[in-house]
N, C-alpha and C positions, 0 to 999 in steps of 0.2 A: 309733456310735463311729467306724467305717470312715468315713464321711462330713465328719463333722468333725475325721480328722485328714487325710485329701484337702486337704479346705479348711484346714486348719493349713500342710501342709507348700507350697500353693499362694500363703498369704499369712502368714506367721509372725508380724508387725506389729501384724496387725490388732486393733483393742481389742476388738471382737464377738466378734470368733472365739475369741481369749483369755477373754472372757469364759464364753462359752457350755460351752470345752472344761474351763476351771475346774470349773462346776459338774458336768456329767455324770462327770468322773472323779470327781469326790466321790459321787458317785451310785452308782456303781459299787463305792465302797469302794477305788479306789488313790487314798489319802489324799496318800502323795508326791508321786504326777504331780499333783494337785491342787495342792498347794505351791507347789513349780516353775512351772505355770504361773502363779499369781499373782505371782510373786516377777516374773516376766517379765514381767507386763502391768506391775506397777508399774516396773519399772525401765526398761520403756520410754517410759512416761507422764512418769516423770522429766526422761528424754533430751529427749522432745519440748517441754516445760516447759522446761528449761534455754535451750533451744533459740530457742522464742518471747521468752524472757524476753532473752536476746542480742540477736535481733533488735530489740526493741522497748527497749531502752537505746539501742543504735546511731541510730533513728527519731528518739528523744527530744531526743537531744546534736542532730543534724542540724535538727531545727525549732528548736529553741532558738538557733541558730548563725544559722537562717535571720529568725529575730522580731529578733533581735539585730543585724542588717546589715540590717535594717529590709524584710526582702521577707516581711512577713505574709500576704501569702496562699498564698505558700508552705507558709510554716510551720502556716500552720491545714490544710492538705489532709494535712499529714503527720501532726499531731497527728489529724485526725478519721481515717487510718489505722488508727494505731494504736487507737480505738477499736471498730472494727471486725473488729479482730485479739483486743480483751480489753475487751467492752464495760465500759463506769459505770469505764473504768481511771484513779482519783484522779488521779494524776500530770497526765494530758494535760488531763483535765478543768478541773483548777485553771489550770496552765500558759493556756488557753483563755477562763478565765472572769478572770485578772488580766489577759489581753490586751483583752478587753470594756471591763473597770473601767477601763483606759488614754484607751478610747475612749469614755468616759460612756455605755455601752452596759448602764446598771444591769440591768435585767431581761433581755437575755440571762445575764448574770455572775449572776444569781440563779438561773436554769434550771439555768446546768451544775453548778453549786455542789449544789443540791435533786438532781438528775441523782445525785450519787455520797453523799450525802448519810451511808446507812447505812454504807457501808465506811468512810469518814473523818470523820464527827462528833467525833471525840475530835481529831483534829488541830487545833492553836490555829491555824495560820494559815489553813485551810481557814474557821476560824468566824470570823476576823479578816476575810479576802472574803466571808464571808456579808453580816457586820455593815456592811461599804463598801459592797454591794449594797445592799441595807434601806437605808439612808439614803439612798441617791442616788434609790432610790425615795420618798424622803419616809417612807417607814415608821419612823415614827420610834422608835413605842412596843417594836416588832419588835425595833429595833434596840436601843436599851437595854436591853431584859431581857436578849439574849444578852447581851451586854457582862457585865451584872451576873453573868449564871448562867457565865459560862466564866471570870468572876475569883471568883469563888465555888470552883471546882473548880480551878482551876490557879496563883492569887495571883498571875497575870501580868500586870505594869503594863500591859502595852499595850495592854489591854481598857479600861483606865482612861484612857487617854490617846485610844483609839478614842470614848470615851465621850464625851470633852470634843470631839471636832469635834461630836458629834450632837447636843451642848450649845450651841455655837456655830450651828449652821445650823438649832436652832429659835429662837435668840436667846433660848435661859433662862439670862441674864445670871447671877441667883444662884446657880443651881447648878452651872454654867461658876465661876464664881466660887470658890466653897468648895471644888471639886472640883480645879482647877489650885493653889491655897493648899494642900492635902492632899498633892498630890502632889511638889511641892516640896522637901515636908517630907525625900524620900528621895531625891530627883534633883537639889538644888539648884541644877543648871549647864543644864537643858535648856532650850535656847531658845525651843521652842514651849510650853512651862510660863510661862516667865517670860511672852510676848510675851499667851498667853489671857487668864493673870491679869491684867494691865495694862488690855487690851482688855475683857474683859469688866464688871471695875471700873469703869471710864470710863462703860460704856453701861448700866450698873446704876442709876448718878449720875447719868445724864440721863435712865433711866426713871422713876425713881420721885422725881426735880427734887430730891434730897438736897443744895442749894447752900451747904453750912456751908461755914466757913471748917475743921471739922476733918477732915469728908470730903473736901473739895476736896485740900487739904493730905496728907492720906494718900493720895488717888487721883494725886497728881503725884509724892509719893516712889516709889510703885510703876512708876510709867512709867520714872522715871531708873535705878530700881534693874536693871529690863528690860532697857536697851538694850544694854549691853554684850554680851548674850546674843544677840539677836536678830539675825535676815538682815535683809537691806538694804530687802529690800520692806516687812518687819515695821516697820523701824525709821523709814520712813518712816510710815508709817501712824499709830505712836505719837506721831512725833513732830507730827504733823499733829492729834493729838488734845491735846498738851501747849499748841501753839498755841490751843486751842477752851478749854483751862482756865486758860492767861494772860490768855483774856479774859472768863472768868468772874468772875476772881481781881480784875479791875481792870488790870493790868501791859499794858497795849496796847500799848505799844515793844517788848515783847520779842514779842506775841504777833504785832504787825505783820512781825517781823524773822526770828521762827521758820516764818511761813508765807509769805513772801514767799522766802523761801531754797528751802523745799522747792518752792514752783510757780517759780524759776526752774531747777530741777534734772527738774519735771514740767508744762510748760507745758499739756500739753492733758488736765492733771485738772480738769475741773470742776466737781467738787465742792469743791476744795482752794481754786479762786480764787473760789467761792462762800462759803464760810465767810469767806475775807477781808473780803465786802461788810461782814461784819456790825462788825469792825473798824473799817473805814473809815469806817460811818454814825457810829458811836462817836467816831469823831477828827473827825467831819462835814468828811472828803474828800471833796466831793459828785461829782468828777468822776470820781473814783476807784472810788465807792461805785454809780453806774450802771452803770458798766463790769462790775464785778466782779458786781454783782448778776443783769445778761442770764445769767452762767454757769450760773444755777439753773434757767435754760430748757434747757439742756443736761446736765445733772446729774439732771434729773426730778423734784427739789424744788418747780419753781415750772410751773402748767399751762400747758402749748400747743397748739398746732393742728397735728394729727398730718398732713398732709398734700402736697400739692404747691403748693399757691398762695404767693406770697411776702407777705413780711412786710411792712405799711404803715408807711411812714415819710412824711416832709413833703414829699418827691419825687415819691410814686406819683399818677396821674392824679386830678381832681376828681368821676373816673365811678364810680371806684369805691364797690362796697359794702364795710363794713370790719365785720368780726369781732372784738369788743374781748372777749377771752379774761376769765375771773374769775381772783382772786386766791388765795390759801389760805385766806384766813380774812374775814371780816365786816370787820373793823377795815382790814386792809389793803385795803379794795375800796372801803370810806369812802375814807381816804386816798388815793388812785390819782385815785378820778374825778372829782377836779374838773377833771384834764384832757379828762371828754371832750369839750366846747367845742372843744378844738383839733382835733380828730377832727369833729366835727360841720362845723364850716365851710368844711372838707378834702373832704366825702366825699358820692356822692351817696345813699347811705343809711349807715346807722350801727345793727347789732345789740350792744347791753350783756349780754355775760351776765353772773351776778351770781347770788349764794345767793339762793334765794326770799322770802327775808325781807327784800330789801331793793327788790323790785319796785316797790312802790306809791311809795317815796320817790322810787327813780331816775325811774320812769315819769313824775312830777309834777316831776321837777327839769329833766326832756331830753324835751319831750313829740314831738320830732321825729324820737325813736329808736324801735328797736321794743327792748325789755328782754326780755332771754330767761335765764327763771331757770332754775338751772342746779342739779342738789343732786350734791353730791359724797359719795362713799366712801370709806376707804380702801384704798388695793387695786385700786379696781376705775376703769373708765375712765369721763369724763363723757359725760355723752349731751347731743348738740347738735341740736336738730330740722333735719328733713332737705331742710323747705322756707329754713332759715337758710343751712346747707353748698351747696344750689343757687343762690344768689343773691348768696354774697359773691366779693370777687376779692381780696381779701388779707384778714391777719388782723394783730392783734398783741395782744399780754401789756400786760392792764392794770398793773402795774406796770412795764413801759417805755415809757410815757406820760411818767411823771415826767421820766427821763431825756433824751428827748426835748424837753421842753418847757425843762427844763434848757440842754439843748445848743443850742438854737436863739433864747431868750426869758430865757435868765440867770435863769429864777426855778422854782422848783417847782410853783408852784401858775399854773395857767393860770386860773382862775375862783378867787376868794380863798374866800367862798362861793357854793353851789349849793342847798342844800335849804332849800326855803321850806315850812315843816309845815302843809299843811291837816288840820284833825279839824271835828268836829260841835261845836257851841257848846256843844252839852249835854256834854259828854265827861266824864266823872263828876270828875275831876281839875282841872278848871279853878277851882272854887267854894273846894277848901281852898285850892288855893296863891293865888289869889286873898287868904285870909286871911290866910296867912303874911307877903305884900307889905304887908300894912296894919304888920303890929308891926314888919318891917325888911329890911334885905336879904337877899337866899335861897339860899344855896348848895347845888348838887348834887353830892353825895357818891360818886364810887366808887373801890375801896381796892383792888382787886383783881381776876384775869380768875376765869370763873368757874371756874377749878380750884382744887380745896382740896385746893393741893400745898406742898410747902416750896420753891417758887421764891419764897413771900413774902418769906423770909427776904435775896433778892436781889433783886427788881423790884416788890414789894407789901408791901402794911402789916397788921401783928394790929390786934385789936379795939382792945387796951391800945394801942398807938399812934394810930392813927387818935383814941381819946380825948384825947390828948395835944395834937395837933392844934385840936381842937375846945376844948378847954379854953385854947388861947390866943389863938383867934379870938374866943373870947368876952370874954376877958380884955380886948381892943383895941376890941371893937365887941360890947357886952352883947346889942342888940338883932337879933344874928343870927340867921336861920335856916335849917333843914338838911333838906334831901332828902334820900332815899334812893335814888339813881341805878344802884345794886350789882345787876346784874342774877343772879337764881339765891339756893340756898337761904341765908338770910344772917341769919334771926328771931332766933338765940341771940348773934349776933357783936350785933345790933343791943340786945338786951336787955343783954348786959355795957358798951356804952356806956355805956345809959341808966344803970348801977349807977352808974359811974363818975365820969358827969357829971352828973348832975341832968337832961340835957339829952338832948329827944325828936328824933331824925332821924325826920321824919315820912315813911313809906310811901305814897306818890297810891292812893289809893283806883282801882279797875277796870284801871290802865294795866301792861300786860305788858312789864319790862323787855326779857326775853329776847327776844320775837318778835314785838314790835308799836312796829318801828322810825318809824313817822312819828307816832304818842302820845308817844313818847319825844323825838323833837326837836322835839315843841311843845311838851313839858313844860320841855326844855332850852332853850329859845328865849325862857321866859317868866322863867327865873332870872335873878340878879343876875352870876353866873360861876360856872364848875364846878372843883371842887379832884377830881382823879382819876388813876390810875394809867395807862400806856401800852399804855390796852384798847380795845373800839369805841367806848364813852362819849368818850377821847378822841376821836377820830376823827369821833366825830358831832359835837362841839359846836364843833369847829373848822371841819366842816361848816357848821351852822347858822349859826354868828358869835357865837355865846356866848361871852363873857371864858373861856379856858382857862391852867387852870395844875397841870399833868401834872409829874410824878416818876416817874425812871426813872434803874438802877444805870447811872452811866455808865463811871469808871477812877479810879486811884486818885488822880489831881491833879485835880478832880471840885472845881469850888469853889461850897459847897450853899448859900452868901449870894448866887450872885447868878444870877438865872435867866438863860437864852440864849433869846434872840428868833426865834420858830420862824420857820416861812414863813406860816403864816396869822394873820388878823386878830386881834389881843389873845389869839396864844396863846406860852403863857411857859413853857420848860422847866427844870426843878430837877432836877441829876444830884448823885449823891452816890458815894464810892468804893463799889464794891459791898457789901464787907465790914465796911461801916459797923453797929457793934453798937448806939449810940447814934445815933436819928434823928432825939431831940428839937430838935437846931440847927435841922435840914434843915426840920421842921416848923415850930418858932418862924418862920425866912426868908420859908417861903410863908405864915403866917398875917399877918406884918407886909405882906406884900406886898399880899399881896390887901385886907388892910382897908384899906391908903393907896392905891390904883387901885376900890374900889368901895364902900367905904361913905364917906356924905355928910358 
């Protein structure tokens, strides 16, 4: 006891010493001095506690002053201080981990957040930066169940409203959708409620090609009901999408006028003068319609050649080798290359790429190219063989060929036709339609692309219709006959004809619509003319030089008695206002037509 109160009376402070002379006096049986000194150890553990706790608000204010005047690393050396002073201390942590989130630094801002995790889990804004974390990390699943489990315990909207960005940045349009409608319900003025709802509506209608006229109609009330809500960015955006449903709708004045307004207020959006193209082709501004169209090389819509070499046009030397880039789709890469003739006479070599499925025709149509098939992803980059990328000196976008050809030659089509169908004589298909041509003339049928979406209801035909059709073609010419051009699964739409009409669209026996593209343009090649929707089947038989006569929604003064004279040989376009409920006109037009231009 002498010893330990030497050492008391030398350090009175101390929390050891305080300790240790606690317990021995209790040992001892003097209960008081025991007391007492507890009462001391605590009251100075208090002191020293109050103490830190001053300094460390003073720390706090000061890095906050310093993130605030924009000198962050200041302010983070004084924030990680104070850690150091009271480690896993919430305050600085958080303060730390929204400075992170500032800086799209997600997985730091996840560390420090997990870092203090058990002292502050109940704080909502603490799990509010969790949840900003997790998402920016892509965790998306992570991130929704907090959402759900911290508005589960707290009923605080802004888990719900957290919930709709992680709804937005997976693009689950529906439940983005229901989820900003909900909330609404009790916030009716909030700007980013209105602007999600509108937004995610829109792109719900173009996922799943809902083209009525009553969704259309309700997805365009909700935009205007929007805007008054919305920030300038937002409203822009909407209104950029009110223009893509004017021209859904048919109304291309206004949809010309609503997106023409916003890209002179946003010149270097190019997506916004990319949507225009599609306008334009609709008004067939063809000069306008090139121009506008290059924008989707810039937009990331339309593919190009990620590189340093420059772009071939009708100037670059006669040495060069040219890189003719593919298009998005089959149909547009039909259409594109009959310019490549101009490219070829231009260049001293010429690689085609192009979906694999159309090799064998390119190959036999440009036998002085080399074709390089190309298979595309979505998502993911195309892969160009790497003895092609060593040997070219420029490149260009098979769809600005046309425009080119355009600009220089007044016409679209440099080669009117190119695909000449070689197959084996035996080709199992030759022998019926051979018989068909005995009883009359032959039409090849197709009604739609191969998605079995409700865009039919704006650029395609049902079964019932398509019957319609056929039942006045035969009406005018008894003795005709019908292929089955429709590539993809089609046996029950073909069966409800045959109810309908009495009348067989016969299937070619061995020939693969889908992917045995030079069977198909010798099947098309051997018809009387092709009655078809704005698919490859177009595209190939305008190719080939087959009689084409294609239907496609054009706007709403769309006049469906008289067709427009395309650019290629005997092919004939019927537009109709999109929201046309009744298509039997549009069909009578083309059956008349086609029987007075090919039946005898």
């Amino acid at each position: 006891m002498e010893i330990v109160e030497s050492l008391f009376a030398a350090a009175p402070t101390n929390q050891d010493i305080l300790n240790l002379r606690e317990q021995l006096t209790a040992k001892l049986g003097l209960q008081g001095e025991s007391h007492r000194t507890h009462a001391l150890r605590d009251e100075l553990h208090q002191l020293k506690n109050q103490g830190l706790a001053e300094e460390i608000n003073k720390t706090m204010a000061l890095a906050a002053n310093f993130m605030n005047e924009g000198h962050t690393e200041q302010g983070e050396q004084l924030y990680q201080t104070i850690l150091t002073l009271e480690p896993d201390y919430p305050p600085a942590l958080m303060a730390l981990a929204q400075h992170a989130l500032n800086e799209q630094a997600h997985g730091k801002a996840q560390q420090l957040l997990l870092r203090g995790n058990d002292k502050a889990q109940s704080h909502r804004v603490w799990q509010l930066l969790l949840v900003r974390a997790e998402s920016g990390l892509g965790e998306y699943a992570r991130a929704r169940q907090r959402c759900l489990q911290s508005y589960k315990q707290t009923q605080d909207t802004a888990f719900l409203r957290q919930l709709l960005v992680i709804y937005l940045k997976e693009a689950n349009w529906l439940e983005a959708s229901k989820l900003a409608k909900q909330c609404l319900r009790d916030d009716p003025e909030r700007g980013e409620l209105h602007y999600t709802y509108a937004r995610a509506t829109f792109e719900l209608l173009k996922q799943h090609h809902q083209f009525t006229q009553a969704k259309l109609t309700d997805c365009y009330q909700i935009h205007l009901e929007a805007l008054p809500f919305v920030s300038d960015q937002q409203a822009n955006i909407l209104n950029a999408q009110l223009g893509e449903l004017d021209w859904y709708t048919g109304d291309i004045d206004q949809a010309q006028q609503r997106l023409e307004g916003l890209l002179a207020a946003q010149p270097d959006d190019h997506a916004l003068r990319f949507n225009l193209a599609f306008v334009y082709r609709t008004q067939m501004a063809w000069e306008k319609f090139y121009s506008a169209n290059e924008a989707g090389l810039d937009c990331g819509r339309r593919l190009k050649y990620n590189g340093d070499l420059p772009r071939w046009d009708l100037s670059r030397p006669q040495t060069d080798a040219v890189l003719i880039m593919p298009e998005q789709g089959v149909g547009d890469e039909l259409a594109y290359f009959h310019n490549v003739p101009m490219v070829v006479e231009r260049a001293r070599k010429v690689y085609v790429g192009c979906d694999p499925r159309l090799e064998p025709v390119l190959s036999q149509a440009f036998p002085s190219t080399e074709v390089v098939p190309i298979s595309r992803k979505d998502g993911k980059d195309i892969f160009v063989p790497e003895h092609v990328l060593a040997d070219i000196d420029s490149w260009v976008a098979g769809g600005s060929l046309a425009g080119l050809c355009y600009q220089h030659f007044e016409r679209h089509l440099y080669q009117q036709t190119y695909i000449t169908p070689d197959v084996a004589t035996d080709a199992p298909w030759i022998s019926p339609l051979a018989k068909l041509q005995q009883q009359g003339p032959v039409f090849g049928l197709c009604w739609r692309s191969g998605l079995a979406a409700a865009t039919r209801n704006i650029h395609y035909l049902v079964a019932e219709e398509l019957a319609g059709w056929i039942k006045s073609v035969r009406q005018r010419c008894p003795d005709a006959q019908f292929v089955n051009l429709q590539y993809g699964e089609c046996g029950k739409e073909l069966s409800k004809i045959n109810k309908q009409t009495g009348v067989e669209v016969v299937s070619l026996p061995g020939l693969d619509l889908k992917n045995d593209f030079m069977g198909t343009a010798h099947a098309i090649k051997q018809l009387s003319g092709v009655f078809t929707a704005g698919t490859a089947v177009h595209r190939l038989t305008v190719a080939v030089g087959t009689p084409c006569y294609v239907f496609f929604a054009g706007h709403k003064e769309s006049d469906i008695q008289t067709p427009d004279a395309m650019p290629g040989n005997a092919e004939y376009a019927f537009s109709y206002p999109p929201m046309l409920k009744d298509k039997q006109p549009l069909l009578d037009a083309m059956a008349r037509r086609m029987v007075d231009d090919l039946c005898p």
